[in-house]
C-alpha positions as CSV (number, residue, x, y, z in Angstrom):
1,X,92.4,97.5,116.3
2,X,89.8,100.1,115.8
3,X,86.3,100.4,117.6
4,X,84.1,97.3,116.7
5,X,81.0,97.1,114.9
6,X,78.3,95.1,115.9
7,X,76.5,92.5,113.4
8,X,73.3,91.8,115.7
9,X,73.5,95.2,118.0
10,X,69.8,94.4,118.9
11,X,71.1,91.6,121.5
12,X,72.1,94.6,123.3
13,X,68.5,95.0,124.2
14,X,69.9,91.8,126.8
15,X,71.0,94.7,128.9
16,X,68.6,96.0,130.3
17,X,68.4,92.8,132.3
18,X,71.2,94.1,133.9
19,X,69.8,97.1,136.2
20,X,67.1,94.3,137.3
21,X,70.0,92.1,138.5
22,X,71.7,95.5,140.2
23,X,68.2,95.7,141.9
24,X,67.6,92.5,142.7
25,X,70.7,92.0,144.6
26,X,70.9,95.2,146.8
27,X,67.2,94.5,147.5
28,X,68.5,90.7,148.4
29,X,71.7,92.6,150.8
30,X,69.1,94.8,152.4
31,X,66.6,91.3,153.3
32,X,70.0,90.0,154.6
33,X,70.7,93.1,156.8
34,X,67.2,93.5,158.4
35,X,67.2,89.6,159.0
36,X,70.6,89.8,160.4
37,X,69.5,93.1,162.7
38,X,66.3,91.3,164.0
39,X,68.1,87.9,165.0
40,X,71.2,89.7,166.9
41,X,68.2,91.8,169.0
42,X,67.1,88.3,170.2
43,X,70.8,87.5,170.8
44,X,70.9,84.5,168.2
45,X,73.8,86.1,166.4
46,X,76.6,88.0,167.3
47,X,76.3,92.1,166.3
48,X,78.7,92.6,163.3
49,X,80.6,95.2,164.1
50,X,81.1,96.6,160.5
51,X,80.7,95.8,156.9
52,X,82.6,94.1,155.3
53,X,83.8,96.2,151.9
54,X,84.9,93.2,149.7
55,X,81.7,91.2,149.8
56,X,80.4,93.0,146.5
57,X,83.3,92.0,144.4
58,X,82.0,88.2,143.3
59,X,78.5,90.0,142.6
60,X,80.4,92.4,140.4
61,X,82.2,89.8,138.6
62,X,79.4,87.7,137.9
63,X,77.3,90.4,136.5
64,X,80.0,91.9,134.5
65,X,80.6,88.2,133.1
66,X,76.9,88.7,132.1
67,X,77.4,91.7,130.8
68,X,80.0,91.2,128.5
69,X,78.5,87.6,127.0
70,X,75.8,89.9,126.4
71,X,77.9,91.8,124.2
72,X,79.2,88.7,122.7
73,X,76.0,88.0,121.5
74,X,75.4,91.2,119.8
75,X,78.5,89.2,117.6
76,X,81.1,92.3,117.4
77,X,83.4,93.0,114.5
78,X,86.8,94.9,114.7
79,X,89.0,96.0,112.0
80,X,92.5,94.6,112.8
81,X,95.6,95.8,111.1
82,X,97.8,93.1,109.2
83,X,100.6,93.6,106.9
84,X,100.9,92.2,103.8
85,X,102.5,92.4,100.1
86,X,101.4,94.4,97.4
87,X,101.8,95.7,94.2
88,X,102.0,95.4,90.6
89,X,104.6,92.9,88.8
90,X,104.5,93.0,84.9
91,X,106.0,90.2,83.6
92,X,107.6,91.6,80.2
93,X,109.1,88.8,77.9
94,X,111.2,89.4,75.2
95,X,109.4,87.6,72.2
96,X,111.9,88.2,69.5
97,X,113.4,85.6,67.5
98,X,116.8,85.2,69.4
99,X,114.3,83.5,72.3
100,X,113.7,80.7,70.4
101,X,117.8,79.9,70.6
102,X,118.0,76.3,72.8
103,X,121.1,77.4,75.5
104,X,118.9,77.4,77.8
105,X,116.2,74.3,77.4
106,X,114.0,74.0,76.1
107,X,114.5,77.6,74.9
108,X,115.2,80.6,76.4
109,X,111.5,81.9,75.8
110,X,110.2,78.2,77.4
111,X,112.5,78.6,79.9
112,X,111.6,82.0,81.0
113,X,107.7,81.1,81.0
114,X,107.8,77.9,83.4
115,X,109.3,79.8,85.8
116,X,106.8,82.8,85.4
117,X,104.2,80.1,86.0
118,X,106.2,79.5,89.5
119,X,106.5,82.8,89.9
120,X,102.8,83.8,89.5
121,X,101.5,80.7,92.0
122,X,103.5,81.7,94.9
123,X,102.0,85.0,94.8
124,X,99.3,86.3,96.7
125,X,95.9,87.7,96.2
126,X,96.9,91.1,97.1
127,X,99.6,91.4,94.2
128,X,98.3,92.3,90.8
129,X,100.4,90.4,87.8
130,X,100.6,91.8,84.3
131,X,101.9,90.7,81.3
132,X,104.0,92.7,78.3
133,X,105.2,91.0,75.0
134,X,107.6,92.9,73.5
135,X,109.7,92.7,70.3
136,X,110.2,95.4,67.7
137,X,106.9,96.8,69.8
138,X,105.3,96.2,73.1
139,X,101.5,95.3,73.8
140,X,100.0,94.2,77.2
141,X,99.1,90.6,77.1
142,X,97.4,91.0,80.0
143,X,96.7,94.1,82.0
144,X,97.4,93.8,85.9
145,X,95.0,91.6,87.7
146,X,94.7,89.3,90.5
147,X,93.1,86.5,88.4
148,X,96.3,83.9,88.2
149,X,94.5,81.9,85.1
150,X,94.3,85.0,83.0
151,X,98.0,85.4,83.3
152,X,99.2,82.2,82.9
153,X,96.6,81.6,79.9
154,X,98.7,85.0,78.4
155,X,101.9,83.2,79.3
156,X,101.2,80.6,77.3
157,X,100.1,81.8,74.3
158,X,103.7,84.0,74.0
159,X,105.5,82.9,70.7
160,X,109.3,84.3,69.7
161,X,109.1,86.6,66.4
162,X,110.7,89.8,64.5
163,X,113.0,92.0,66.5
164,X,114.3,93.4,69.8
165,X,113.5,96.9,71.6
166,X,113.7,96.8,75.5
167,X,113.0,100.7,75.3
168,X,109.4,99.6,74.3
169,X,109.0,97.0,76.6
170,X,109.8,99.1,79.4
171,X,107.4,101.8,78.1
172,X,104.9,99.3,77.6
173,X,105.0,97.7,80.6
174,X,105.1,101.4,82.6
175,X,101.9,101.5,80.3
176,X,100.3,98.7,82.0
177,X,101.1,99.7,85.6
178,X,100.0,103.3,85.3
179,X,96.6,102.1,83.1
180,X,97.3,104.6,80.4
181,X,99.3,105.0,77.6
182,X,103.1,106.7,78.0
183,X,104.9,108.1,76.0
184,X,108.4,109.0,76.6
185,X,110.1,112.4,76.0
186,X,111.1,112.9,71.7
187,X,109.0,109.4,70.9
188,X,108.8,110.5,67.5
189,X,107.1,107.3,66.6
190,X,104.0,107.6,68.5
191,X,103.1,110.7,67.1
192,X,104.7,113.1,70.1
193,X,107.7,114.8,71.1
194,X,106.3,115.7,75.0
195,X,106.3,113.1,77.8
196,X,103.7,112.1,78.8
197,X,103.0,112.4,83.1
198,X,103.0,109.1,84.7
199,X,102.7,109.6,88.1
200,X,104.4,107.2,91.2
201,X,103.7,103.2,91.9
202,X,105.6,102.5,94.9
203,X,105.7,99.1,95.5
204,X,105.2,97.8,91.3
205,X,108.3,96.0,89.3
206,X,109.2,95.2,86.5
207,X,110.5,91.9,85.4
208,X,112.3,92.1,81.9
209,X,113.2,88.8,80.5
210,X,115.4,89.2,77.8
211,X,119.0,88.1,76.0
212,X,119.3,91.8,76.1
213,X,120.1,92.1,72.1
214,X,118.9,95.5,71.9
215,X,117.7,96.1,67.8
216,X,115.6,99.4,67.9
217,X,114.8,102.6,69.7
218,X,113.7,104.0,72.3
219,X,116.6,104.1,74.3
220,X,116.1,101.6,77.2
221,X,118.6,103.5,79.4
222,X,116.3,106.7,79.3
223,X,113.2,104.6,80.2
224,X,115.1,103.3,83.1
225,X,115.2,106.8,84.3
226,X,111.6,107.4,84.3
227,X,111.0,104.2,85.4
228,X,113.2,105.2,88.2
229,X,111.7,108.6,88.9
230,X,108.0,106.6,89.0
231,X,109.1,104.5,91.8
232,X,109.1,101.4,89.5
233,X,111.8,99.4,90.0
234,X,113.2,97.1,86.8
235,X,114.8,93.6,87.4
236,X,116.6,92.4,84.0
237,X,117.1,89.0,84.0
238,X,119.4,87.8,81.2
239,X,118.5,84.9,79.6
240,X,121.0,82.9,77.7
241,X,124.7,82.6,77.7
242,X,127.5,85.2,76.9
243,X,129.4,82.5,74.4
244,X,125.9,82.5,72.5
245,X,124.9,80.3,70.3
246,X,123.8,80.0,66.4
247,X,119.6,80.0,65.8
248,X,118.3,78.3,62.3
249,X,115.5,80.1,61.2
250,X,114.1,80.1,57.6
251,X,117.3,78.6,56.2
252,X,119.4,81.2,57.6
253,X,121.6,80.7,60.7
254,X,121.4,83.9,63.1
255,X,124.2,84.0,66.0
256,X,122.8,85.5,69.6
257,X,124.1,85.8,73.0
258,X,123.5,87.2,76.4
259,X,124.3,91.1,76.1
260,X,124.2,91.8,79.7
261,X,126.0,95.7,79.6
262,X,122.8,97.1,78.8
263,X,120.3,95.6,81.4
264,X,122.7,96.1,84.1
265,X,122.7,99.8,83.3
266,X,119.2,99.6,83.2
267,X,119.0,97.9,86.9
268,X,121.3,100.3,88.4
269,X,119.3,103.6,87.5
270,X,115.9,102.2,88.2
271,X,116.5,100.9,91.7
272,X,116.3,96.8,90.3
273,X,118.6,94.1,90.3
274,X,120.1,92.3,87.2
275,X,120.3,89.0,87.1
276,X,122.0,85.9,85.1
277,X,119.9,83.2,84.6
278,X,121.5,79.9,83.1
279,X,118.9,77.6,83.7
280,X,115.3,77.2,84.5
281,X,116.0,76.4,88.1
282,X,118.4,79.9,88.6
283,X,115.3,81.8,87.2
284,X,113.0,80.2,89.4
285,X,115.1,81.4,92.4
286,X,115.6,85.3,90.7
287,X,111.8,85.6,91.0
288,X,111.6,85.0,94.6
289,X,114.5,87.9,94.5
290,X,111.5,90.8,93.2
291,X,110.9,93.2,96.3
292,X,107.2,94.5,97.1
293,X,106.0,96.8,99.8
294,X,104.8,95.7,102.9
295,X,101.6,97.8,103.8
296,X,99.5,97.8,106.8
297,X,95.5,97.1,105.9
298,X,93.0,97.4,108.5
299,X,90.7,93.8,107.5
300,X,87.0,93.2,109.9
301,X,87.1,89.9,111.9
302,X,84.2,89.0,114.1
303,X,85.8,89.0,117.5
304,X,82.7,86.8,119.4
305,X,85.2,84.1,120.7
306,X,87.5,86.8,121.9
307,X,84.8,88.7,123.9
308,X,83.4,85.3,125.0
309,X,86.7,84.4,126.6
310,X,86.6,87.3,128.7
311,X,83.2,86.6,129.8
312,X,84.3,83.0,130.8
313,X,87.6,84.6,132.6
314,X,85.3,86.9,134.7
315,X,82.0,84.2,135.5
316,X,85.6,82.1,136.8
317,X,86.7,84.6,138.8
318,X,83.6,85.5,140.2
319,X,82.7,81.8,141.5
320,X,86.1,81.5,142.9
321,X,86.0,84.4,145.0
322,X,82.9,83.4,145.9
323,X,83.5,80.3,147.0
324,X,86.8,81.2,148.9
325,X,84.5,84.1,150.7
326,X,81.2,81.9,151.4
327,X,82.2,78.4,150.4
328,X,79.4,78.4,147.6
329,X,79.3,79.7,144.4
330,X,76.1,82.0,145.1
């Protein structure tokens, strides 16, 4: 806890009351002395022989007691360290046809986004959620934010079409967590064949949904790697089911399954975790799997009550020394 702050510091002015008291009081001893002096001459007392060295300490506690509720008043504010998650999660969905297949119901695409709803409530203000579609290309559905409705309203407007490249939802969603655009080493496509600096993101994931039915370039493996060297860590989550099943679209009947070789390669070199997710309820359970960093952040609290207390402890102990000493209070 750092030095506080002070929201009214001109209740500090209460203070100077203090010197008075001081004053007041040793002129109050000195009354006491002479009193004391002129009734043992007449022989109405007995002489004391010396002074006593602890009668100033219930003064001193009673004045510090006002001192400090003084300070209370001036309503103090500290910044106090507390630890909490944060980060960056991009939530990158596979949106290419083989999501609309039904082994996991209602659909592997449904299924993946009612548990990114779960997902995105249990999280907390600190941790910024983004949102990557990606199919033959990737686009941000949502750039990282805080704002839960904003990502769920992307979520839900996510719709399964054309093909698969995990290479550019991993690219796109590095995209997203760095806020500019990257582009990978020989991505002939986008016009370069440099890479492009990305920098490092501690603490931000990756969560690829996906049957893993890789279709088109870039290769996801080398993304992992930058991912990796970015500090981004990529948790595949393979939706679907190794046996596969057969998808009617347009008249035509298009066989899928789960290819899981790739996003566990994938998981291994960027520091993630794959997952197998059968069902809605499994998937719900993978996300609360996604590791953040815990950071320290100093946050101001108003610490009135706190000094208050102290004030209270000392006007206590005051008045019961005084009493034990005196048998009254003052």
């Amino acid at each position: 806890m750092s030095l506080p702050s002070l929201q009214w510091p001109w209740a500090l002015l209460g203070l100077l009351a203090i010197p008075v008291v001081v004053v007041a009081y040793r002129r109050l001893l000195r009354q006491q002395s002479d009193r004391r002096a002129d009734l043992a001459r007449e022989g109405l007392v007995v002489p004391t022989a010396r002074r006593d060295r602890w009668r100033h300490v219930a003064p001193v506690l009673l004045v510090a007691a006002l001192a400090v509720m003084l300070l209370a008043l001036s309503r103090p504010v500290a910044a106090v360290a507390e630890p909490r998650r944060e980060g960056t999660v991009i939530l990158a969905f596979d949106v290419s046809t083989s999501m609309a297949a039904k082994d996991m119901q209602p659909t592997r695409l449904d299924a993946a986004k009612a548990a990114a709803k779960g997902f995105v409530d249990k999280q907390p203000a600190t941790v910024k959620i983004g949102v990557v579609a990606f199919g033959g290309s990737g686009i941000v559905a949502q750039q990282p934010t805080t704002d839960k409705d904003q990502v769920l309203a992307s979520v839900n407007r996510l719709t399964p079409q054309g093909e698969t490249s995990l290479g550019r939802g991993i690219l796109t969603s590095l995209s997203a967590i760095a806020g500019k655009p990257i582009v990978s080493n020989g991505d002939t496509e986008n016009g370069s064949n440099g890479e492009t600096p990305i920098g490092y993101y501690q603490g931000s994931a990756i969560v690829l949904l996906t049957d893993g039915e890789n279709t088109s370039g870039p290769d996801p493996v080398n993304l992992a790697d930058l991912s990796a060297a970015a500090g981004v860590k990529i948790y595949p989550i393979g939706l679907g089911s190794a046996a596969g099943t057969v998808l009617q679209m347009g008249g035509f009947s298009i066989a899928t399954h789960l290819d899981e070789d790739a996003l566990k390669q994938i998981a291994q070199i960027s520091g993630g975790t794959y997952y197998n997710a059968t069902d809605a309820t499994s998937l719900s359970q993978v996300y609360d799997s996604v590791q953040l960093s815990w950071v320290s952040r100093s946050v101001p609290h108003e610490i009135t009550s706190l000094v208050a207390g102290i004030a209270t402890l000392l006007l206590l102990a005051g008045a019961v020394v005084s009493v034990l000493r005196r048998g009254r209070v003052i």
